[in-house]
Jmol script that loads the backbone (N, CA, C; Angstrom):
load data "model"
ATOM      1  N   UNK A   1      39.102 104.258  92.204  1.00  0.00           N
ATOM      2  CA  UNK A   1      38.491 104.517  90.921  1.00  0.00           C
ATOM      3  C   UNK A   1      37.149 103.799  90.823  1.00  0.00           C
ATOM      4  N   UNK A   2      37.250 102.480  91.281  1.00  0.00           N
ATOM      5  CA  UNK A   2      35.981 101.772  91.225  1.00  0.00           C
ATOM      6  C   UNK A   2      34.744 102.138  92.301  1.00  0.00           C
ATOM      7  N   UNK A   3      35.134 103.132  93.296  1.00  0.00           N
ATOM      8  CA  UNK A   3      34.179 102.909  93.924  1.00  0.00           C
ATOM      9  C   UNK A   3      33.415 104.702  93.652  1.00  0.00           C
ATOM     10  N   UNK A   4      34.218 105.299  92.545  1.00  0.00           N
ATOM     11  CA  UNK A   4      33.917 106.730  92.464  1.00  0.00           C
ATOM     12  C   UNK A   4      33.282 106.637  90.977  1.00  0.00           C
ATOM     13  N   UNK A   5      33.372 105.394  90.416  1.00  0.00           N
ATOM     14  CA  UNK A   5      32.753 105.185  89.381  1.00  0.00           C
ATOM     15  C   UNK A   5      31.339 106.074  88.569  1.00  0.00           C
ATOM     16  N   UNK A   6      30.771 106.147  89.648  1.00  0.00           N
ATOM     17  CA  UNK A   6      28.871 106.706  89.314  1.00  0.00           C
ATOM     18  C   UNK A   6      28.997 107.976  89.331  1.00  0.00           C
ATOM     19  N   UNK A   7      30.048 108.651  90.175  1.00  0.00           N
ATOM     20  CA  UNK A   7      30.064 109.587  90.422  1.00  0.00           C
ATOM     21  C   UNK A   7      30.834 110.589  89.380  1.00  0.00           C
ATOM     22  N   UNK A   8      30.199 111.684  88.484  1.00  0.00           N
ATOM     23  CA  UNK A   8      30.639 112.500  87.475  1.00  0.00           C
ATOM     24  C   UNK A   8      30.446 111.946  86.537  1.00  0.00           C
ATOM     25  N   UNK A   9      30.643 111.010  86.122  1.00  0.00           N
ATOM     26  CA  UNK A   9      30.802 109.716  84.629  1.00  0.00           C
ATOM     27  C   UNK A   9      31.980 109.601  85.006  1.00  0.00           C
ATOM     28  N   UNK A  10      32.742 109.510  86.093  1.00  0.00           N
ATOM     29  CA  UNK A  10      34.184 109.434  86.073  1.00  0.00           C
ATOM     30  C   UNK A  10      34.493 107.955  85.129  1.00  0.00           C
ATOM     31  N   UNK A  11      34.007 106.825  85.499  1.00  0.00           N
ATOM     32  CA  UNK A  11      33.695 105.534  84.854  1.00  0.00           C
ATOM     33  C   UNK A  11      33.693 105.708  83.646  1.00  0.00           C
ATOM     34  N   UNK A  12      32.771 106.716  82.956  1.00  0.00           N
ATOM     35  CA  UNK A  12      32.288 106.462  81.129  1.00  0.00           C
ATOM     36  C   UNK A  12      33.880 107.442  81.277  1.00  0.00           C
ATOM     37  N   UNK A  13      34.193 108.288  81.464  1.00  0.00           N
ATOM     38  CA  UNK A  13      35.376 108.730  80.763  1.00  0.00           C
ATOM     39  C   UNK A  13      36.528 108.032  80.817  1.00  0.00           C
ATOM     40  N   UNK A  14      36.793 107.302  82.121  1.00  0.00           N
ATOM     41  CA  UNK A  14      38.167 106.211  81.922  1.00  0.00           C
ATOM     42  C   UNK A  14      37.708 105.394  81.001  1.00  0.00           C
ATOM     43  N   UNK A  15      36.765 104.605  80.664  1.00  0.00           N
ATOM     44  CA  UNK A  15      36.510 103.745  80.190  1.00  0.00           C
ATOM     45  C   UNK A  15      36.864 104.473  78.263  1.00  0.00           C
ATOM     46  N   UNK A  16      36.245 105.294  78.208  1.00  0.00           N
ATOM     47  CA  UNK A  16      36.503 105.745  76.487  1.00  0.00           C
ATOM     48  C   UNK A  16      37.674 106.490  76.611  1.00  0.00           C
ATOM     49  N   UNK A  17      38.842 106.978  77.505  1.00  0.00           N
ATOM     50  CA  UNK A  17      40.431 107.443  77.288  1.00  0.00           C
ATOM     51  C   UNK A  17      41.024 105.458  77.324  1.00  0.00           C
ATOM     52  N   UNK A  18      40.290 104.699  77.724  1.00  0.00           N
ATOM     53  CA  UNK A  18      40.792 103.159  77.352  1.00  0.00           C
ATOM     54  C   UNK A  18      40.470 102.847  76.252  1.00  0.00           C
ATOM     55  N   UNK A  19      39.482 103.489  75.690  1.00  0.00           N
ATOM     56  CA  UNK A  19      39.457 102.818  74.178  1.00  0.00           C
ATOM     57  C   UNK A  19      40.146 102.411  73.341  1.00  0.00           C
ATOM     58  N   UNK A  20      40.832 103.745  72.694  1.00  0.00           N
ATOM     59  CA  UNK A  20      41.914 103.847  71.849  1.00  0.00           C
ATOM     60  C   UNK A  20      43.315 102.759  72.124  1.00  0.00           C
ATOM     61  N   UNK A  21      43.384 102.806  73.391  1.00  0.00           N
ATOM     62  CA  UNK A  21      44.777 101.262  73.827  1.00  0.00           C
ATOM     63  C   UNK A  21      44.007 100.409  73.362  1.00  0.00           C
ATOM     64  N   UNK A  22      42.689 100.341  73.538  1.00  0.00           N
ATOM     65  CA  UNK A  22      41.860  98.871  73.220  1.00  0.00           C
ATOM     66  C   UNK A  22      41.907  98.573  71.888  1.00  0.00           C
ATOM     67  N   UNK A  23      41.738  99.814  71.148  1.00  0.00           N
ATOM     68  CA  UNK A  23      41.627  99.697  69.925  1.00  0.00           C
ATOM     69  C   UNK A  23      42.545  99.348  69.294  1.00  0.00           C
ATOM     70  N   UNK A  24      43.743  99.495  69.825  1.00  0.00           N
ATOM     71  CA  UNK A  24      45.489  99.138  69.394  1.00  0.00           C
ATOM     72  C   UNK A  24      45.638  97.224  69.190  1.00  0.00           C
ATOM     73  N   UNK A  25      45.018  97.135  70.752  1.00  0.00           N
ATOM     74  CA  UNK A  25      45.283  95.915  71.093  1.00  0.00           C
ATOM     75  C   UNK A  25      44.247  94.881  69.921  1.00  0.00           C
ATOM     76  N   UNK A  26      43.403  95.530  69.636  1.00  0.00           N
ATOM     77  CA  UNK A  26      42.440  94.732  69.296  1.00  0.00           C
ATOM     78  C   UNK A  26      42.891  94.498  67.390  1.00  0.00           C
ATOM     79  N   UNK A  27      43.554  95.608  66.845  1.00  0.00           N
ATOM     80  CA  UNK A  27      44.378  95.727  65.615  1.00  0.00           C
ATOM     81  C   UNK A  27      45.036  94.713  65.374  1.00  0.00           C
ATOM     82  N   UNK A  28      46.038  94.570  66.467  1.00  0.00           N
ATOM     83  CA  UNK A  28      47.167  93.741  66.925  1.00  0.00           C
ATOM     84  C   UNK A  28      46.748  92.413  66.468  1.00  0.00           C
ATOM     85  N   UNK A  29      45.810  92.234  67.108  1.00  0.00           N
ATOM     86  CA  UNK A  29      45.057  90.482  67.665  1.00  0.00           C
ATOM     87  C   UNK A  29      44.925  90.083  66.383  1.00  0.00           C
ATOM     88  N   UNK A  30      44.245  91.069  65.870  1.00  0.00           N
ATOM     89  CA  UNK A  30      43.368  90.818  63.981  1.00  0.00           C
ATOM     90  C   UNK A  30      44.403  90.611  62.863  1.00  0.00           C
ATOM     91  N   UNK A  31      45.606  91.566  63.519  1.00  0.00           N
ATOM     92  CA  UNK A  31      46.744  90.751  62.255  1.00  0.00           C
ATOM     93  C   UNK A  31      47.523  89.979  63.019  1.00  0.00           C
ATOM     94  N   UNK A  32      47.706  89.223  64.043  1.00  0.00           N
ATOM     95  CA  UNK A  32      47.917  88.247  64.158  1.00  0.00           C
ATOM     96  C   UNK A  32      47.075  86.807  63.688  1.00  0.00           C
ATOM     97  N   UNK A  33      45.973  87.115  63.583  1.00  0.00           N
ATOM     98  CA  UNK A  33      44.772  85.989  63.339  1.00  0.00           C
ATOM     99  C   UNK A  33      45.050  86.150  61.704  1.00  0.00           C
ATOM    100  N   UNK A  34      45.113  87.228  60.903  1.00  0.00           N
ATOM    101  CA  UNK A  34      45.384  87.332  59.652  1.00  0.00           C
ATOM    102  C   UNK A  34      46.611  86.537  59.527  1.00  0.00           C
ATOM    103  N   UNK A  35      47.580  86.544  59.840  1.00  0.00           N
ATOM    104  CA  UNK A  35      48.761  85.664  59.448  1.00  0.00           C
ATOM    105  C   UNK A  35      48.959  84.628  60.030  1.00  0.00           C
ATOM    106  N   UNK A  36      48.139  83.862  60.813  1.00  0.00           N
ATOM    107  CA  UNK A  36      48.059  82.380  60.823  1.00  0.00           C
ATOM    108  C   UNK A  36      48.829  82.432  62.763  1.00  0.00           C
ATOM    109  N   UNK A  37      49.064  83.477  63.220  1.00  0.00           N
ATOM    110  CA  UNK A  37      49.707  83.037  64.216  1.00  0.00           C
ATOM    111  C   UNK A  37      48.965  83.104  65.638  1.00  0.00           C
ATOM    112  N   UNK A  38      48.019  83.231  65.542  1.00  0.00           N
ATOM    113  CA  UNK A  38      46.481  82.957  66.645  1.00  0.00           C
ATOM    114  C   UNK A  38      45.516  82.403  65.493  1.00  0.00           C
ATOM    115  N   UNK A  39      44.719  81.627  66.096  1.00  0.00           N
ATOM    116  CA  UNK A  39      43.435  81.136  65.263  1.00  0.00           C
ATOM    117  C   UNK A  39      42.477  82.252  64.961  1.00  0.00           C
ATOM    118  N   UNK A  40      41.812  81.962  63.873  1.00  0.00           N
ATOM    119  CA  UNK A  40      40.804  83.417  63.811  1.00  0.00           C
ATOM    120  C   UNK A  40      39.523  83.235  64.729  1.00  0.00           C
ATOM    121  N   UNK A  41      39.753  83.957  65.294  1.00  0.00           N
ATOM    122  CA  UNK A  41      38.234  84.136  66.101  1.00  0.00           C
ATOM    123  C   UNK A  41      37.329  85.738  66.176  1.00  0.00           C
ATOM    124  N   UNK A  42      37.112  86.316  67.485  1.00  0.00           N
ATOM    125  CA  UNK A  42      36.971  87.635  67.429  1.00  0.00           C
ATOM    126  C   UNK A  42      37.866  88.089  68.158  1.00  0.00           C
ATOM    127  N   UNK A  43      38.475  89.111  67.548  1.00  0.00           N
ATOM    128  CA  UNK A  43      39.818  89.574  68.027  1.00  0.00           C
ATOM    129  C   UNK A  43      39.396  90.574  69.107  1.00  0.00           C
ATOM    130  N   UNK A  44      38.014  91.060  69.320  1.00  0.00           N
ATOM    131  CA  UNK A  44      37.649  91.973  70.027  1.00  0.00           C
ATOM    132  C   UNK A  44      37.137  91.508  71.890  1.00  0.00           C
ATOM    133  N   UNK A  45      37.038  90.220  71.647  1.00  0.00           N
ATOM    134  CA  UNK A  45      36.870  89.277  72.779  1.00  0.00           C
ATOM    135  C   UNK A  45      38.478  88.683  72.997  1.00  0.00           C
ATOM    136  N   UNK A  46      38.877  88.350  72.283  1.00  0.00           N
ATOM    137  CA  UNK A  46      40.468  87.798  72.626  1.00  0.00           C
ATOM    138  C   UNK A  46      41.490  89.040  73.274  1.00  0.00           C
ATOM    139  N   UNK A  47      40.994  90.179  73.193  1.00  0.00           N
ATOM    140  CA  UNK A  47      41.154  91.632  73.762  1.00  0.00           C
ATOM    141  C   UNK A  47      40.990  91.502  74.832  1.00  0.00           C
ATOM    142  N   UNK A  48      39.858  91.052  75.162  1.00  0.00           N
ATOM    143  CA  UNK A  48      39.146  91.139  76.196  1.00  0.00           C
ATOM    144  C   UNK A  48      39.575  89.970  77.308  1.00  0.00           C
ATOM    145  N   UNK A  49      39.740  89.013  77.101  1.00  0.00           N
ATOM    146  CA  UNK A  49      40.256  87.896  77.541  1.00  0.00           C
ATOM    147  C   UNK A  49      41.601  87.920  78.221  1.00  0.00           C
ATOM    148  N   UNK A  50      42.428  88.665  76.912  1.00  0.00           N
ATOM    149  CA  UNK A  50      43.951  88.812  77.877  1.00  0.00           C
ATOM    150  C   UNK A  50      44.205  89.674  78.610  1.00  0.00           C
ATOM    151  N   UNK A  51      43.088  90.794  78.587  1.00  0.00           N
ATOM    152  CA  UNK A  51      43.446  91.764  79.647  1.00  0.00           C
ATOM    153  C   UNK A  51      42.812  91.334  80.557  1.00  0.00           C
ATOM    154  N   UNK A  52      41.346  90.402  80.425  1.00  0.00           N
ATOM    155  CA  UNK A  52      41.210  89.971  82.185  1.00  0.00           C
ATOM    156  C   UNK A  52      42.474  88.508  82.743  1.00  0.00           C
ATOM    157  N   UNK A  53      43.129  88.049  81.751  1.00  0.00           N
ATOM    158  CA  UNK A  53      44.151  87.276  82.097  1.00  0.00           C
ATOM    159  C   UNK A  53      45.134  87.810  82.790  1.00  0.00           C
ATOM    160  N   UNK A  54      46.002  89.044  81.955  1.00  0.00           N
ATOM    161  CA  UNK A  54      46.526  89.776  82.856  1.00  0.00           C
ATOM    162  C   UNK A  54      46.300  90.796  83.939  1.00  0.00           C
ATOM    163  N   UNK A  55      45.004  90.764  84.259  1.00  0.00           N
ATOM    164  CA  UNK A  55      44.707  91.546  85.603  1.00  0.00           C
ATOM    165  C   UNK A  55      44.151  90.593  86.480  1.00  0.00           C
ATOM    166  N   UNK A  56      44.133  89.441  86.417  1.00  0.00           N
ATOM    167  CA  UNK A  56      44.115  88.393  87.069  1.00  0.00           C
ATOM    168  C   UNK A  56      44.524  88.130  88.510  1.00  0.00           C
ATOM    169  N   UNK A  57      45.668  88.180  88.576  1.00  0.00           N
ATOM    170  CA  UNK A  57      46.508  87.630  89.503  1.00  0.00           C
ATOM    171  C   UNK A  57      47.477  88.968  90.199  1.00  0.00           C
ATOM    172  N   UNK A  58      46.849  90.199  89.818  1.00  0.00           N
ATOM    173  CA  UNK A  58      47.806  91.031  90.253  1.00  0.00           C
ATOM    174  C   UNK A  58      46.480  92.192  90.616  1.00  0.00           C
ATOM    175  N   UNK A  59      45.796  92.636  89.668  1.00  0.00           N
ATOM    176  CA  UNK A  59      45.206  93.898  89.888  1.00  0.00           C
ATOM    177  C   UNK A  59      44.010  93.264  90.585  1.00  0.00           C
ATOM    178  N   UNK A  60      42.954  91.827  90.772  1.00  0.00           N
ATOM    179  CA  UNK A  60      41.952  92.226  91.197  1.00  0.00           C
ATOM    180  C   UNK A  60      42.441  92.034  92.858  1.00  0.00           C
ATOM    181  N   UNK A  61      43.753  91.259  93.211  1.00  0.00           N
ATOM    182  CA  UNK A  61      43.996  91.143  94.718  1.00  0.00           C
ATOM    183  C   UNK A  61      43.846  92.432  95.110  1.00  0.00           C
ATOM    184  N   UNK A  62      44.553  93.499  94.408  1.00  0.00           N
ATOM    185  CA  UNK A  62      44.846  94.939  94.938  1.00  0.00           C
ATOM    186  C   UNK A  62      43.535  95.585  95.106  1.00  0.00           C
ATOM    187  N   UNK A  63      42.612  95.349  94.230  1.00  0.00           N
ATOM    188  CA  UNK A  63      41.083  95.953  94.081  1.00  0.00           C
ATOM    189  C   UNK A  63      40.267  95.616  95.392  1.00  0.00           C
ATOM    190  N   UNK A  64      40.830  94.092  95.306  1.00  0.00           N
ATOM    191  CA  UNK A  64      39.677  93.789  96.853  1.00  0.00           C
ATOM    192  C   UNK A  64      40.353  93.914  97.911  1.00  0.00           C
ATOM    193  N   UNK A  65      41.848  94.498  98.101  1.00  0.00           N
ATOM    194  CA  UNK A  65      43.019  94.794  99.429  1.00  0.00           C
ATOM    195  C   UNK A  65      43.087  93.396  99.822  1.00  0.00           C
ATOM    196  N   UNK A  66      43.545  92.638  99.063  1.00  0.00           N
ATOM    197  CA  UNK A  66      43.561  91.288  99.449  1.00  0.00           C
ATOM    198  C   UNK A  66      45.052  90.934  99.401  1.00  0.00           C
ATOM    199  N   UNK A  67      45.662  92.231  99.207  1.00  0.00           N
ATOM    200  CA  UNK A  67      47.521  92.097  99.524  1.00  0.00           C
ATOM    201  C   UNK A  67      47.703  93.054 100.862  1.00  0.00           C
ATOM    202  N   UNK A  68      49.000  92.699 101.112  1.00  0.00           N
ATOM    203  CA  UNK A  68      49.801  93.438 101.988  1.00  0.00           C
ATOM    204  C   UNK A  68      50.461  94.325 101.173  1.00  0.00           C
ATOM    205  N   UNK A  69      51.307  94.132 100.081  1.00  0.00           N
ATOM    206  CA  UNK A  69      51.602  95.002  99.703  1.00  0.00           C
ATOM    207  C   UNK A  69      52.097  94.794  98.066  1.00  0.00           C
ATOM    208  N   UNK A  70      52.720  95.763  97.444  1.00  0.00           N
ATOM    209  CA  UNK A  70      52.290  95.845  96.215  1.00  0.00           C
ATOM    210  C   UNK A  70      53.428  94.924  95.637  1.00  0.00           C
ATOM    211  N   UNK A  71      52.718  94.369  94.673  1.00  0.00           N
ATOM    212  CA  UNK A  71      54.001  93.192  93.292  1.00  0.00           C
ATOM    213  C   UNK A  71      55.106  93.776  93.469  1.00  0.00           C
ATOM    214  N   UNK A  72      56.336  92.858  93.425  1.00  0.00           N
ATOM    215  CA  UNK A  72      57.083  93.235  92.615  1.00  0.00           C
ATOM    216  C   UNK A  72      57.479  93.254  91.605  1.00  0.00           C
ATOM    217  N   UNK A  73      58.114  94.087  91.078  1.00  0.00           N
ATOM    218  CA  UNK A  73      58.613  93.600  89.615  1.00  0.00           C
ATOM    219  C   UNK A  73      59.202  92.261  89.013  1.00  0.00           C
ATOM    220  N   UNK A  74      59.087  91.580  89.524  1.00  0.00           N
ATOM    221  CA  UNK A  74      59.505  89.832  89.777  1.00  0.00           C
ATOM    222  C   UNK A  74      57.842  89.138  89.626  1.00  0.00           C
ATOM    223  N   UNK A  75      57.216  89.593  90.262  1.00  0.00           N
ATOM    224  CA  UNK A  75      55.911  88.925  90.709  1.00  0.00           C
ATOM    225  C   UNK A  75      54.692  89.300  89.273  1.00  0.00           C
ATOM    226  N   UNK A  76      54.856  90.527  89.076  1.00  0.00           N
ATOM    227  CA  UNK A  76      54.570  91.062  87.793  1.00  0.00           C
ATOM    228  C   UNK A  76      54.593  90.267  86.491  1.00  0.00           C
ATOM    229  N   UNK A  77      56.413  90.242  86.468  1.00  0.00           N
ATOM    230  CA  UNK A  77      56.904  89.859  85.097  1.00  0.00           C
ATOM    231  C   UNK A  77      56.166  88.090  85.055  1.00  0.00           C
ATOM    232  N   UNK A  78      56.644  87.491  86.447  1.00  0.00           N
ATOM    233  CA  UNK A  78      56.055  86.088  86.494  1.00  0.00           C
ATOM    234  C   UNK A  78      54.461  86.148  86.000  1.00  0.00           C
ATOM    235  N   UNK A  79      53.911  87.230  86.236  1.00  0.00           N
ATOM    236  CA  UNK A  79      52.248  86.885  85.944  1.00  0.00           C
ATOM    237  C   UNK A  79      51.586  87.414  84.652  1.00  0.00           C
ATOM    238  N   UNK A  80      52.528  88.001  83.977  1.00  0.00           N
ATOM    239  CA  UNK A  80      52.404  88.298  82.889  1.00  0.00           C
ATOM    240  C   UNK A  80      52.816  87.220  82.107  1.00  0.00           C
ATOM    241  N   UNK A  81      54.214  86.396  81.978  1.00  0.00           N
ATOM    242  CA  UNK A  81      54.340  85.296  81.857  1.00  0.00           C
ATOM    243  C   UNK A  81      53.238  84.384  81.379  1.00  0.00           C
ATOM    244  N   UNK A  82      52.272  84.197  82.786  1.00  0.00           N
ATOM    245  CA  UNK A  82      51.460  82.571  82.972  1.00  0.00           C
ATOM    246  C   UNK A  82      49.987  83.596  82.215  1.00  0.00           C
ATOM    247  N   UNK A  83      50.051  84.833  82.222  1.00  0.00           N
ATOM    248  CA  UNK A  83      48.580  85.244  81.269  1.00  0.00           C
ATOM    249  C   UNK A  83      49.084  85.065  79.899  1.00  0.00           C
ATOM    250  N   UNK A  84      50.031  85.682  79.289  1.00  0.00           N
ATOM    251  CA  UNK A  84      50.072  85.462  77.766  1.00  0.00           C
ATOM    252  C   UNK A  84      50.652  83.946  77.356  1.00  0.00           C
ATOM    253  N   UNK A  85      50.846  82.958  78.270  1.00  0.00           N
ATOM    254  CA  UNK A  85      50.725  81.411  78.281  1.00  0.00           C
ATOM    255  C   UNK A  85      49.837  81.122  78.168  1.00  0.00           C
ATOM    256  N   UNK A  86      48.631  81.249  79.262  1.00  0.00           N
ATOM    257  CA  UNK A  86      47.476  80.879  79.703  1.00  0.00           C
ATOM    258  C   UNK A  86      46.707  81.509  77.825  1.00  0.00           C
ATOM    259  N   UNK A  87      47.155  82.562  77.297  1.00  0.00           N
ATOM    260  CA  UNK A  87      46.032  83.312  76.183  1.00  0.00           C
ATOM    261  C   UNK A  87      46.686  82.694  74.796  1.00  0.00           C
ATOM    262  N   UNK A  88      47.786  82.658  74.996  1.00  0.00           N
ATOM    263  CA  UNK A  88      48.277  81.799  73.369  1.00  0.00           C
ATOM    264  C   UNK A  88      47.688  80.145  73.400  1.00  0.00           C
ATOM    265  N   UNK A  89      47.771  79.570  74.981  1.00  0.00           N
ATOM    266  CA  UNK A  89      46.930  78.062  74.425  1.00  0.00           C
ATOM    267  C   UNK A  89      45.783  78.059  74.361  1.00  0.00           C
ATOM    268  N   UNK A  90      44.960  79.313  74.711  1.00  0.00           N
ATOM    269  CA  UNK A  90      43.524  79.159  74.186  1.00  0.00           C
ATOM    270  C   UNK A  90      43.319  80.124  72.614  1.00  0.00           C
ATOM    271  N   UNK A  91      44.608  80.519  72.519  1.00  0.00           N
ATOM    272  CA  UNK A  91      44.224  81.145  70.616  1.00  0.00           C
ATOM    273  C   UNK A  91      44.862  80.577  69.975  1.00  0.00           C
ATOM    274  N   UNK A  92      45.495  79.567  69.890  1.00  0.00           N
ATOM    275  CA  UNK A  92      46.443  78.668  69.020  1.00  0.00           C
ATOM    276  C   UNK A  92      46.026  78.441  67.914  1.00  0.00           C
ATOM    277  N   UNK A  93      46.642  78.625  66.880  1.00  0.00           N
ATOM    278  CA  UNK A  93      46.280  78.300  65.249  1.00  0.00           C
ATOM    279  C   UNK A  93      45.885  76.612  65.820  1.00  0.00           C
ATOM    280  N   UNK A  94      45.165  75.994  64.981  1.00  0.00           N
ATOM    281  CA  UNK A  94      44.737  74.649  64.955  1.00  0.00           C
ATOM    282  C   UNK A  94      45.592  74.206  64.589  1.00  0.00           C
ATOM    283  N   UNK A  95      46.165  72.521  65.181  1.00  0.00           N
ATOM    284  CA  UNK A  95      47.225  71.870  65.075  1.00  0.00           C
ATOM    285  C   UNK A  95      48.544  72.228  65.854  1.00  0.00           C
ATOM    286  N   UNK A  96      48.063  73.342  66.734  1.00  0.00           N
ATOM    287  CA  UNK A  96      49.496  73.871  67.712  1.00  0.00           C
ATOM    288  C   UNK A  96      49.538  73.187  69.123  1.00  0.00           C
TER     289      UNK A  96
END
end "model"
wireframe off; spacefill off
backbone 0.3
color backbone group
């Protein structure tokens, strides 16, 4: 996908059929920050943040073939785990 990017707009069209999930996620964030249970910040960067948290440790190895072979569902669940860890102690209501 990344390397067919330029080619057609294939890129601008994945990128805006991602919107709308983005736009979900980014809802999400804003009433969580509304009810005290993330700090308020911009919910549109804190979007942004946990999805490069969770593509971290799983999708960019695969991007650069820097695996043998693919997660398992074990390896997954673990890294999803240490991203929405890793994203709640950097959005923590103050005093958490």
């Amino acid at each position: 996908m990344i390397a067919e990017a330029s080619r057609a707009g294939i890129g601008k069209l994945f990128l805006a059929k991602l919107g709308g999930m983005r736009a979900h996620v980014v809802a999400f964030l804003s009433q969580l920050m509304v009810v005290g249970a993330l700090r308020p910040d911009d919910a549109r960067l804190a979007a942004e943040h946990l999805r490069a948290l969770l593509e971290a440790e799983i999708v960019e190895p695969l991007l650069l073939d820097a695996r043998d072979a693919s997660p398992s569902d074990g390896e997954i669940a673990l890294a999803v785990e240490r991203a929405v860890a890793a994203f709640l102690k950097a959005y923590a209501p103050a005093g958490h």
